[in-house]
C-alpha positions, -999 to +999 in steps of 0.1 A: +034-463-058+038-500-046+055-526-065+025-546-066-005-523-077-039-528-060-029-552-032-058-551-010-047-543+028-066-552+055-059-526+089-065-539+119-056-511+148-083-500+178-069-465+179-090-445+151-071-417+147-040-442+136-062-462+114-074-431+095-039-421+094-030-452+077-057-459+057-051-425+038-012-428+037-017-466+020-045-457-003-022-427-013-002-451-020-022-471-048-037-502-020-068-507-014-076-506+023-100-520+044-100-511+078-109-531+111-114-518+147-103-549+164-100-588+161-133-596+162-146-571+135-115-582+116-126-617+121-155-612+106-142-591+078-119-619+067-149-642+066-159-626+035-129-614+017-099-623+012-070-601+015-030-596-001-016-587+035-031-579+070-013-550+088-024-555+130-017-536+158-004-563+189-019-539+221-056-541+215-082-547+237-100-580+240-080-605+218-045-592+212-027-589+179-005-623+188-033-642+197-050-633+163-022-639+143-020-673+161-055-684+156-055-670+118-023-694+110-039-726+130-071-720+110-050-720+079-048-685+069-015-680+051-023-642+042+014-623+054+008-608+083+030-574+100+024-568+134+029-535+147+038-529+183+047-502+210+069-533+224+105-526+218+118-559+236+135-584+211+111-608+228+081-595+224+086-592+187+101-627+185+066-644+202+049-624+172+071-644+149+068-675+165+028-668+164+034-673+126+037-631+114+056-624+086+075-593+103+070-564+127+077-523+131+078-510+163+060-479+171+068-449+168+078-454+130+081-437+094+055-436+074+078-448+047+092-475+066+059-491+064+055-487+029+093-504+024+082-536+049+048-541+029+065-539-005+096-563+011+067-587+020+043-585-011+073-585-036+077-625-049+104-639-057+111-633-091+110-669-111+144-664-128+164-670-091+154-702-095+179-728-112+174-735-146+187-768-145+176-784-112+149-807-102+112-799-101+103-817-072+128-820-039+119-847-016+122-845+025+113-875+036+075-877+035+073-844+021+074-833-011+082-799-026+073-789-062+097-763-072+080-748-103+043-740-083+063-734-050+033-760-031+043-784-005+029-816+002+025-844+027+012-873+008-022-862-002-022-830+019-013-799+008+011-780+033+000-745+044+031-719+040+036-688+054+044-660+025+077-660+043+083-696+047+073-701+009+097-674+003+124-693+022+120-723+004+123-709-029+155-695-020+170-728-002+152-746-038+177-725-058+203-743-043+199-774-027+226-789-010+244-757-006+246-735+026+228-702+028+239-677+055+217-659+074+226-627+062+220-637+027+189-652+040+181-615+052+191-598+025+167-619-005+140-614+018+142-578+017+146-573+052+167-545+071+201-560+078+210-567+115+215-596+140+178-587+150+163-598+114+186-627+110+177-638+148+139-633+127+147-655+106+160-682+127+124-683+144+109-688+108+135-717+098+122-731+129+081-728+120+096-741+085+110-770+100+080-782+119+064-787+087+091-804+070+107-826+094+099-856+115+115-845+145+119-807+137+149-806+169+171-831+150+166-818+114+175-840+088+167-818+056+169-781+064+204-784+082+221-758+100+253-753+089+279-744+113+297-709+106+281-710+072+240-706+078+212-733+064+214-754+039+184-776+024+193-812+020+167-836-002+169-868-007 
């Protein structure tokens, strides 16, 4: 079973006879699934519901995975997203990232590979990594991050995170002012270890960053580090 019973999946993959496969092997599996053809029948799908994670297939006719993902995140959809592609090059999985998914399996995979990346994604934080003594509210500048209900804002506006970015800034929260490596990074996201996830999540430190800083290529407040990783620093 999943470690977050009765997460509700949407499936979002042209060829049937993989989307039967998967819906079947998820619900198995204790999700609920909905399934989706292509982007536009998943657009409309997601105008009426609202969903734990979106699974989506980047080769599909008409408007590709990427673009989807894109538009989804620019129309403020913060729903983790995994991309699945036949595309093996580094690059081609880094745009998906930069596109604002959460992760990405390439094609061929195992069955239960999926099942580990969905339950890496879905599984919070747990509340206890967080210090117990430690402020409740960091500030970066002109943002502001309440610790305790993990939101960020921007004066009056409530910054939009990614499940992975939020993810991120609950671990740099834990310990401001104190480099995190990317490994470690990595590793309490529950991703595969391996310079290709921690060159992941140097594409996601830098979508966090245009959201925190004023000029996101001279960061004042989520520093890199050298030799040592990223380090949060508020005021």
């Amino acid at each position: 079973m999943n470690d977050t019973p009765e997460a509700h999946l949407l499936i979002v993959d042209d060829d049937e006879r993989i989307r039967g496969l998967l819906q079947k092997f998820l619900i198995r599996h204790g999700f609920w699934v909905t399934a989706a053809r292509d982007a536009e029948h998943a657009r409309r799908i997601l105008s009426g519901l609202e969903f734990d994670m979106i699974v989506m297939d980047v080769m599909m006719p008409g408007e590709d995975g990427i673009s989807l993902t894109s538009s989804l995140r620019e129309g403020g959809v913060t729903t983790p997203i995994l991309l699945l592609t036949a595309k093996g090059e580094t690059e081609d999985r880094i745009t998906g990232l930069e596109a604002g998914a959460d992760d990405y399996l390439a094609k061929p995979f195992e069955p239960k590979e999926l099942l580990l990346r969905l339950n890496a994604i879905l599984r919070r934080m747990p509340a206890d990594t967080l210090a117990d003594q430690g402020p409740k509210m960091l500030h970066l500048g002109p943002v502001r991050y309440n610790v305790e209900r993990g939101e960020m804002w921007r004066g009056e506006e409530l910054v939009r995170l990614t499940s992975t970015e939020s993810a991120l800034m609950k671990i740099f929260a834990s310990c401001p002012n104190e480099p995190v490596s990317r490994a470690k990074l990595v590793e309490d996201l529950g991703r595969d270890t391996g310079q290709a996830q921690e060159r992941a999540v140097d594409v996601q430190i830098t979508r966090l960053r245009r959201k925190i800083e004023t000029d996101p290529k001279q960061p004042r407040y989520l520093q890199t580090v050298r030799g040592e990783g990223y380090m949060l620093a508020p005021e």
